[in-house]
N, C-alpha and C positions, 0 to 999 in steps of 0.2 A: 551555242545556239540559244539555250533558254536565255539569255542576258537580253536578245532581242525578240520575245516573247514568243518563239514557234516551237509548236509542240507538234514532232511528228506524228502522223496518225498512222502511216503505210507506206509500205516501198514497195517499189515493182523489180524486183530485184533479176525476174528472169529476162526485163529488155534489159540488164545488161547483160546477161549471158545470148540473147540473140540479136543484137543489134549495136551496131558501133556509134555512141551519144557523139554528135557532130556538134550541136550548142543544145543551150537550155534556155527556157523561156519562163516567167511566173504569170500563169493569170486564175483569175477569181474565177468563181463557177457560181451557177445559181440553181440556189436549192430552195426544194420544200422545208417547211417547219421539224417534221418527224426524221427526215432524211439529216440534220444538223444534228440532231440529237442522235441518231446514230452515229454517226461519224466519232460527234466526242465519244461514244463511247466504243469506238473502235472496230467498229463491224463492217467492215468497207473491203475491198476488196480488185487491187487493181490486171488482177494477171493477165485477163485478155481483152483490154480495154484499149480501144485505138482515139485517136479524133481527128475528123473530116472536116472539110467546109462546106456549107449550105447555104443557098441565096444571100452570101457576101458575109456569113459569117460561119466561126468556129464552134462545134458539137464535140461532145464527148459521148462515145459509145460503147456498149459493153461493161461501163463499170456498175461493178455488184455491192450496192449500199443494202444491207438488211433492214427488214422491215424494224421500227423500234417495238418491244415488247408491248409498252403503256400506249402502245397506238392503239386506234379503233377501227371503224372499217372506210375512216379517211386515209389510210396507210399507204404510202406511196408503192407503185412497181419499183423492184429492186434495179429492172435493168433497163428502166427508161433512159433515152439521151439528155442529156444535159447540153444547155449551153453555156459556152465559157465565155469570160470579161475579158478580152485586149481591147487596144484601141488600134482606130484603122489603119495606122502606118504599121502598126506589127503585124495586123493582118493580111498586108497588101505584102510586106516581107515575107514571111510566110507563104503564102500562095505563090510567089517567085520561087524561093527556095525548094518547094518540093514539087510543084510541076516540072519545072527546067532539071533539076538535079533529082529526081526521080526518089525523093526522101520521105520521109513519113512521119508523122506525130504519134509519138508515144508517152502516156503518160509516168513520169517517174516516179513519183512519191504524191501524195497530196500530207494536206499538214496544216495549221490553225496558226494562222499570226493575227495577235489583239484579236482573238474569238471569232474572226473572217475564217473561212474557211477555203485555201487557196493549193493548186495544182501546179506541180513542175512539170512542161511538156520538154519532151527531147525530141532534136529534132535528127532523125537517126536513120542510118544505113543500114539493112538488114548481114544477117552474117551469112557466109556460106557454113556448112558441116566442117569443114577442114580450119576455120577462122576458128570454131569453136575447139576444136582436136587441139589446135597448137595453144589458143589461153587456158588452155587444163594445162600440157603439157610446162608451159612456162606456169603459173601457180604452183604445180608438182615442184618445180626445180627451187624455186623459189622459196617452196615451203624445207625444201632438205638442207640448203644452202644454210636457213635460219636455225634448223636441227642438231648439223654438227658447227656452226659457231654457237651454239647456245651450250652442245656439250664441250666442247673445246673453253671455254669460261671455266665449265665444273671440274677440270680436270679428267675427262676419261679420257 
């Protein structure tokens, strides 16, 4: 990944533990001055951040950018919406795919390509309780499986 210049900044690591990533999509986002420089420096925070559509375009919601330190008392709100950069045939996709198929956008990681600053949305099906029971259960199995062929190598 660094070879083509992205440096992750955040993963949302808990939509994939509640939501099953049906595709992915990249788009840009538009930020304040102070809100970039957080970012690079790591203060961001994706966990319960969704994005919606609004008069024909894409928002991002709930995501938590900290304030930067060397800000003044121009320092952004942390939990303002943002809007995000596709173009309109992705949004017109989009807006098919989760009205008709009852899907959602959730944001996966955000991350820095050539110093842009850009957002993977997923576009994903929520889990039930029991979807989540059985990918622990299969992890668990999976991780034992790795265990005794690993001790099986060592000779025990």
């Amino acid at each position: 990944m660094a070879s083509e210049g992205i440096k992750v900044i955040s993963d949302n690591r808990k939509a994939y533990h509640d939501y099953f990533i049906e595709d992915k999509i990249e788009a840009g986002i538009i930020l304040t001055g102070t809100e970039i420089k957080s970012i690079r420096n790591g203060r961001v925070n994706l966990k319960d951040s969704y994005a919606g559509f609004e008069n024909g375009e894409v928002w991002l919601y709930q995501m938590h950018i900290s304030p930067y330190e060397q800000g003044n008392r121009f320092n952004h709100d942390p939990l303002r919406k943002r809007k995000l950069l596709l173009n309109r045939s992705e949004i017109v996709k989009l807006v098919g795919k989760i009205q008709l198929q009852g899907l959602t956008l959730i944001p996966l990681k955000i991350y820095l390509r050539r110093g842009l600053a850009k957002v993977e949305l997923g576009i994903c099906k929520g889990k039930k309780s029991y979807d989540k029971r059985q990918d622990i259960a299969e992890r668990d199995a999976k991780r034992e499986i790795e265990r005794h062929l690993r001790d099986r190598q060592k000779g025990y």
